[in-house]
N, C-alpha and C positions, 0 to 999 in steps of 0.2 A: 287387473290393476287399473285403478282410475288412469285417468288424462291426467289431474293434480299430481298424483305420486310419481307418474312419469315423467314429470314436467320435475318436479323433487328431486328426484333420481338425478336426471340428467344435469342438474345444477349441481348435486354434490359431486359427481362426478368431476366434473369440468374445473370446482375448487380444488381437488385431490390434483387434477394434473396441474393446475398453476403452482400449486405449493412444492410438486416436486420439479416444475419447471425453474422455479427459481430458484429454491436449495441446488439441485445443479449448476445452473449457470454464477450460481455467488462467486465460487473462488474465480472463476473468468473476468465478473465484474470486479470484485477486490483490486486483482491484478491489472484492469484497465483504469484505475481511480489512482493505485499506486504510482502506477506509471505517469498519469498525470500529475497529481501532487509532486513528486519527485520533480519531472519537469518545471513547473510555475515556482516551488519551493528550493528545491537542493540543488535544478542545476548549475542555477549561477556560480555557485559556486564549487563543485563536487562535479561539473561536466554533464553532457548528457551519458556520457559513457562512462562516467565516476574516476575518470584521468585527474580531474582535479586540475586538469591543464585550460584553465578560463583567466582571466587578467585578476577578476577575484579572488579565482582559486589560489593562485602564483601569490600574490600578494600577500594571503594567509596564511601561506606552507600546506596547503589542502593536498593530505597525503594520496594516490592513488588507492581507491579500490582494492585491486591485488593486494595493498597491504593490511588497509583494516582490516579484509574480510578475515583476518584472522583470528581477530577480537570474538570472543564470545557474542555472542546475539543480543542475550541479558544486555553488557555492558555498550552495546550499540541502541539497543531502545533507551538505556539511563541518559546516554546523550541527547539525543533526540528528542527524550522528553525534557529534561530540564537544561537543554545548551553546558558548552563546554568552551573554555576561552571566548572566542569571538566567533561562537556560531551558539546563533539563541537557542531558547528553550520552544518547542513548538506543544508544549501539552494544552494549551489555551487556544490553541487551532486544530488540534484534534485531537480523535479519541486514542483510548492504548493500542485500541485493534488497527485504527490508520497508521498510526506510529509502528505500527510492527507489520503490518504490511509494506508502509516505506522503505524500513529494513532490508524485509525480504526483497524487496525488488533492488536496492542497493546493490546486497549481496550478489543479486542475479546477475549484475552486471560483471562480474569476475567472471562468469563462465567463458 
């Protein structure tokens, strides 16, 4: 085998592992973006612990956690994305997959 093809070789290689480095580590990243968004976005008023217990929250009736989470998922991303009373619509600042990521990490806070 040339020097070139090995030199080839070892480039595709080192592609194949970034690609599965990243496919792996995605839902970890997902999960550290949601948790931010959430933070800078929901918790003013939803808590960081989704208590809903913030002067905002109180102010709105922002129901705890423990009790949306009971809501279908579906019907928690329809809020999210288009608002509900006085909590806007966020689909203009993200996508469906962050909007549903935000969810999930919502929901996590029930645990």
């Amino acid at each position: 085998m040339s020097q070139v093809q090995s030199v080839k070789n070892a480039f595709r290689l080192s592609l194949i592992a970034m690609v599965i480095v990243t496919a792996a580590s995605a839902p970890l990243l997902a999960q550290g973006d949601a948790e931010s968004d959430y933070n800078k976005k929901c918790a003013v008023c939803h808590g960081k612990d989704g208590s809903g217990n913030t002067a905002k929250g109180k102010s709105l009736h922002v129901k705890d956690v423990h009790a949306t989470v009971k809501e279908p998922e579906s019907a928690m991303i329809k809020i999210v994305t288009d608002g509900k009373g006085e909590m806007d619509s966020y689909k203009d600042q993200f996508t469906p997959e962050q909007i549903k990521a935000l969810v999930e990490y919502y929901r996590s806070l029930a645990k």
